[in-house]
C-alpha positions, 0 to 999 in steps of 0.5 A: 496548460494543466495535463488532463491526467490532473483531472481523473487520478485520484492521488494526484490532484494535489501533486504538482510535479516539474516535469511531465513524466512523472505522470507515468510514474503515479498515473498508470493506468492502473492507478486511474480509479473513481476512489477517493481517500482523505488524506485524514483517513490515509494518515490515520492508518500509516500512523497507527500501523505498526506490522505489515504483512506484505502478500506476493512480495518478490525477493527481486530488488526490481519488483516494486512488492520488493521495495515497497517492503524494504521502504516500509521497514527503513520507515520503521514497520515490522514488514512480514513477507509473505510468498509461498514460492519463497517461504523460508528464505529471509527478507529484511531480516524476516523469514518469508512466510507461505501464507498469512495462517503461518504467521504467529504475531499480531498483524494491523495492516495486510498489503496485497500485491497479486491480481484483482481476483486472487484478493478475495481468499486472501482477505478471507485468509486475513479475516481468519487469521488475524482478529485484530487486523485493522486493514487490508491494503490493495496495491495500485491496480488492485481493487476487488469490491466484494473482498473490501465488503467482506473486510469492511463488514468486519470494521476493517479499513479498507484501501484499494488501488493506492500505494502505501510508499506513495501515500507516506511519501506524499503525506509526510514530506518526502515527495516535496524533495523531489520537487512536488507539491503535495499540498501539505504544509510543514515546515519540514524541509 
């Protein structure tokens, strides 16, 4: 019998996992949303991504803004961290930044873990800060409508309440060694 959960978690639908549990792993509550992204357009902005600057990352290994980060620069992004509690310090091999201004390189995409209502400074702060920026990232459970207008408004994509180690994961073939079925056909193994 298929899980109900299958039915209502937009990032799931193609996931087909062995055992039960993963459920709670990609189907918190938080990540229970209406919004629906193709993988076409997911794809897009992981492949042209190159910088990202992770907003609220932790230095703690346990916090998921921590290895989220630390994936996304084994996976070859130039990961900027960027905690204001923390600036100065260094991580993975970049020096943490207090906040987005302080950052002097070029930025393509923006990934944002604090709370749904501390987003819409920060997007402001990114739309100043980087001309060029090609998207803002909200982490699982964080949306903010009126920041992703503003973003949007500015030709900026906009992806909310999805996880980019996620979505790479399940897009490019590394979910189906933990014995899910992504829906994606390869013949990488």
């Amino acid at each position: 019998m298929e899980h109900p959960l299958y039915l209502h978690c937009p990032s799931f639908q193609h996931l087909r996992p062995r055992h039960p549990w993963a459920l709670f792993l990609f189907c918190g509550a938080g990540y229970m949303s209406a919004m629906s992204y193709s993988d076409d357009f997911l794809r897009t902005i992981l492949k042209r991504t190159k910088t990202v600057a992770v907003v609220g990352v932790s230095m703690n290994p346990v916090r998921p803004s921590y290895y989220v980060a630390r994936y996304l620069s084994l996976k070859g992004f130039t990961v900027i961290p960027v905690n204001p509690g923390h600036a100065g310090q260094r991580l993975f091999g970049a020096e943490v930044k207090a906040s987005l201004s302080d950052i002097d390189t070029k930025v393509d995409m923006v990934d944002i873990f604090r709370r749904s209502e501390a987003v819409s400074p920060i997007v402001d702060e990114a739309l100043e800060a980087f001309p060029d920026l090609q998207t803002v990232w909200m982490q699982i459970g964080v949306e903010n409508a009126e920041a992703a207008a503003k973003a949007e408004a500015r030709g900026v994509d906009v992806v909310m309440n999805r996880c980019p180690k996620i979505e790479y994961q399940r897009l490019f073939g590394e979910l189906r060694m933990g014995g899910f079925n992504t829906g994606i056909i390869s013949s990488k193994l």
